[in-house]
Backbone as JSON, one array per atom type, in Angstrom:
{
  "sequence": "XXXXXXXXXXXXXXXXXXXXXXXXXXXXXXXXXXXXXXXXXXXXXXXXXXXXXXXXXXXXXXXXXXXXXXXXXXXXXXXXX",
  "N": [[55.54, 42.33, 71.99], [55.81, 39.57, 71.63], [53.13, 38.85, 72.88], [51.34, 39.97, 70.86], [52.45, 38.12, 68.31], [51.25, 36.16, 69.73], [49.05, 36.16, 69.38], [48.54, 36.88, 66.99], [48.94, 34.44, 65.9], [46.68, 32.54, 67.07], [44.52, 33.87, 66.5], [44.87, 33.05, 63.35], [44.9, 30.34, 63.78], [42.05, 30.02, 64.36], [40.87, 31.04, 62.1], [41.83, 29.66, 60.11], [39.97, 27.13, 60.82], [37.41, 28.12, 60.05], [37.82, 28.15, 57.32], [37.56, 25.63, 56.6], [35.64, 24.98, 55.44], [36.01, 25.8, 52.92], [37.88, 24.43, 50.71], [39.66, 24.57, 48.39], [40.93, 27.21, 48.72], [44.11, 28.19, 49.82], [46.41, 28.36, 52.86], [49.5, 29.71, 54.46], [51.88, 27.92, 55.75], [53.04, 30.2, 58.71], [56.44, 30.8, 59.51], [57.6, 32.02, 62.86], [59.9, 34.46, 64.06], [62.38, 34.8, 67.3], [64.19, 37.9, 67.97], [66.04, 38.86, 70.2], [67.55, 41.55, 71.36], [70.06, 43.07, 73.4], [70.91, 46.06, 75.0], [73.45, 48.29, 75.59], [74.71, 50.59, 77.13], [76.75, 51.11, 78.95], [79.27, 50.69, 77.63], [79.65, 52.85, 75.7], [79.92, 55.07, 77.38], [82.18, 55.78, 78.25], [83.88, 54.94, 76.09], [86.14, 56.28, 73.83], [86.61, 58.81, 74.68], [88.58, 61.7, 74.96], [91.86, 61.67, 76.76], [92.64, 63.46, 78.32], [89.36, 64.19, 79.2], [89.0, 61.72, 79.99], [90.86, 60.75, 82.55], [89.69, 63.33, 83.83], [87.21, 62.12, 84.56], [87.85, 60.12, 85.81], [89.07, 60.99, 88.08], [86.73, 62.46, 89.0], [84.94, 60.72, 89.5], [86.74, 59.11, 91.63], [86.81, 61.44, 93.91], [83.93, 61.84, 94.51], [83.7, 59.13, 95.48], [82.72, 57.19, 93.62], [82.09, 54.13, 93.58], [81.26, 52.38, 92.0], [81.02, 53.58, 88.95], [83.47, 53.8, 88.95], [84.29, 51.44, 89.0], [82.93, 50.12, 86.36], [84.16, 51.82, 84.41], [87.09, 50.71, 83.89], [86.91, 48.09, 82.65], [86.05, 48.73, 80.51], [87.6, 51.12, 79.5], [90.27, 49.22, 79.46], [89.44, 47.35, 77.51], [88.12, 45.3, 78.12], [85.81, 42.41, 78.35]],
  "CA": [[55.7, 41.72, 70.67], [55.47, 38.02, 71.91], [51.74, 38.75, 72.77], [51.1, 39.94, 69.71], [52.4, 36.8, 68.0], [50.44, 34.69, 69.97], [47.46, 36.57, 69.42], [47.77, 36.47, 65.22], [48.72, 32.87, 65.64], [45.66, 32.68, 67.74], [43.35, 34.07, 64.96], [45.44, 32.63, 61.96], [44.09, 28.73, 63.45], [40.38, 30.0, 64.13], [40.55, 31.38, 60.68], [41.92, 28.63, 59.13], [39.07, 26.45, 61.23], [36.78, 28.9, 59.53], [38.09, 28.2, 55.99], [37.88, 24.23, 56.46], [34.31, 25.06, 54.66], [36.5, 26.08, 51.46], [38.69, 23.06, 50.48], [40.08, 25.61, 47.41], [41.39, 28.07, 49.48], [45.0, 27.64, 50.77], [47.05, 29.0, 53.47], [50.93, 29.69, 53.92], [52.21, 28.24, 56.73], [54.43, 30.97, 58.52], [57.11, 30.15, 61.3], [58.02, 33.24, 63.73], [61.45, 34.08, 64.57], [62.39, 35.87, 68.19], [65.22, 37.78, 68.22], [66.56, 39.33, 71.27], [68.4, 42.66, 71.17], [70.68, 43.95, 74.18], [71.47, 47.43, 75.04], [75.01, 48.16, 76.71], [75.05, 52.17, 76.75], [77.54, 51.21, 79.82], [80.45, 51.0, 77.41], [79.67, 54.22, 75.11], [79.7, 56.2, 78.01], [83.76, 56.24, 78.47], [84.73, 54.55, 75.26], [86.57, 56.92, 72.85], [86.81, 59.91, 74.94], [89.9, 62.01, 75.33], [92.72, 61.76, 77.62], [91.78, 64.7, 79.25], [87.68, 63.8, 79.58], [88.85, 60.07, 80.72], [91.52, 61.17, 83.51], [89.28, 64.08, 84.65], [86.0, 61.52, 84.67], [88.1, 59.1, 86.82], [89.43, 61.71, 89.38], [85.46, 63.29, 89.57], [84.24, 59.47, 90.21], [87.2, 58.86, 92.86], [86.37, 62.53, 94.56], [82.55, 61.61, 94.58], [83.5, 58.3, 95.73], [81.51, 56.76, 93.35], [83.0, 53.66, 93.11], [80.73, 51.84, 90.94], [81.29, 54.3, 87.72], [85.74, 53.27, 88.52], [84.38, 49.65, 88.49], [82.08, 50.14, 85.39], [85.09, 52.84, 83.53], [88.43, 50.14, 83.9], [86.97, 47.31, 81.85], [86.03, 49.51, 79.1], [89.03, 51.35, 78.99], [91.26, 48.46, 79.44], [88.72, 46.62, 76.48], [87.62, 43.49, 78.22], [84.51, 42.16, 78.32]],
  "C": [[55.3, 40.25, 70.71], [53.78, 38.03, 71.97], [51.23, 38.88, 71.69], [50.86, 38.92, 68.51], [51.38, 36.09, 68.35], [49.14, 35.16, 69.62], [47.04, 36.28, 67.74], [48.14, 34.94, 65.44], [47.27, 32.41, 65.74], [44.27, 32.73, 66.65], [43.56, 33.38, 63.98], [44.64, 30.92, 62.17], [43.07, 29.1, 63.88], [39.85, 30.14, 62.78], [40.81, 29.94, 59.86], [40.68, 27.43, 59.75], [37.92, 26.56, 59.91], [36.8, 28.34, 58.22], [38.18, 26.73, 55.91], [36.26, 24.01, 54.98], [34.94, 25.77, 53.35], [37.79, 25.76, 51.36], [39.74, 24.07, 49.77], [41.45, 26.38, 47.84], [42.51, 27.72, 50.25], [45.53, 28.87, 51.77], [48.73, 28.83, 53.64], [51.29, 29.44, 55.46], [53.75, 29.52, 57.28], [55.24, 30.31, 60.49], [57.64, 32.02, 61.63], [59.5, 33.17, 64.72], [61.48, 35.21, 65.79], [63.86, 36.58, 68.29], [65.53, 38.99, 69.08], [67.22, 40.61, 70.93], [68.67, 43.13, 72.86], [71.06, 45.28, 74.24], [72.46, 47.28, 76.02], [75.48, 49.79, 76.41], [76.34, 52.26, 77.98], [78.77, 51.91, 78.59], [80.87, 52.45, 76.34], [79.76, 55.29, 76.04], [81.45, 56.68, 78.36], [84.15, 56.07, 77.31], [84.81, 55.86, 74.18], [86.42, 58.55, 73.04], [88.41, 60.34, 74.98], [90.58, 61.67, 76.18], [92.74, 62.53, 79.07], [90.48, 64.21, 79.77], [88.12, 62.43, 80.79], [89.5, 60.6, 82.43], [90.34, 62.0, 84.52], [87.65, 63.38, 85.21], [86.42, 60.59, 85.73], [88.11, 59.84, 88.3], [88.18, 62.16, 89.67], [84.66, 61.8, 89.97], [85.17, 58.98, 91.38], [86.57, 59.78, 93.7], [85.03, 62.08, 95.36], [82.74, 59.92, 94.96], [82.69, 57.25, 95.27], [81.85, 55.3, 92.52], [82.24, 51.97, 92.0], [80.73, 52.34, 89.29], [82.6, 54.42, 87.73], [85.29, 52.03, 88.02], [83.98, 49.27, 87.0], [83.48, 50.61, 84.09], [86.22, 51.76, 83.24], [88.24, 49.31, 83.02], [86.76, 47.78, 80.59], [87.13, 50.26, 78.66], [90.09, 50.53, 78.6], [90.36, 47.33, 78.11], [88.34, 45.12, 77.11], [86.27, 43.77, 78.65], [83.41, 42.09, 79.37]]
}
């Protein structure tokens, strides 16, 4: 997307170079806004399961030793950030 930008900017001042040969003729300057978007599918993956699902998701990540999906599961359950 950023390339993009730079690329119609890019054209938008050759063009307007272009158009110095027709005084008449205006242009609009435009400003370009970036805005970031995060994904966090971490915390949809426990939040707002059952009792049952949660319990039996903890005991199949202790079992499996898998102790990066306890570390990942506690702050979302317990709601902090």
């Amino acid at each position: 997307m950023i390339s993009f930008l730079l690329f119609s900017n890019i054209w938008k001042v050759s063009f307007s170079k272009l158009l110095e040969y027709y005084p008449d003729f205006n242009l609009k300057k435009h400003s370009y806004k970036l805005m970031t978007c995060l994904e966090v599918p971490c915390a949809f993956d426990f939040k707002g399961k059952g009792v049952v699902r949660t319990m039996g998701g903890f005991l199949r990540d202790f079992l499996r030793l898998d102790i990066y999906r306890i570390y990942r599961r506690i702050p979302v359950l317990l709601n902090e950030p």
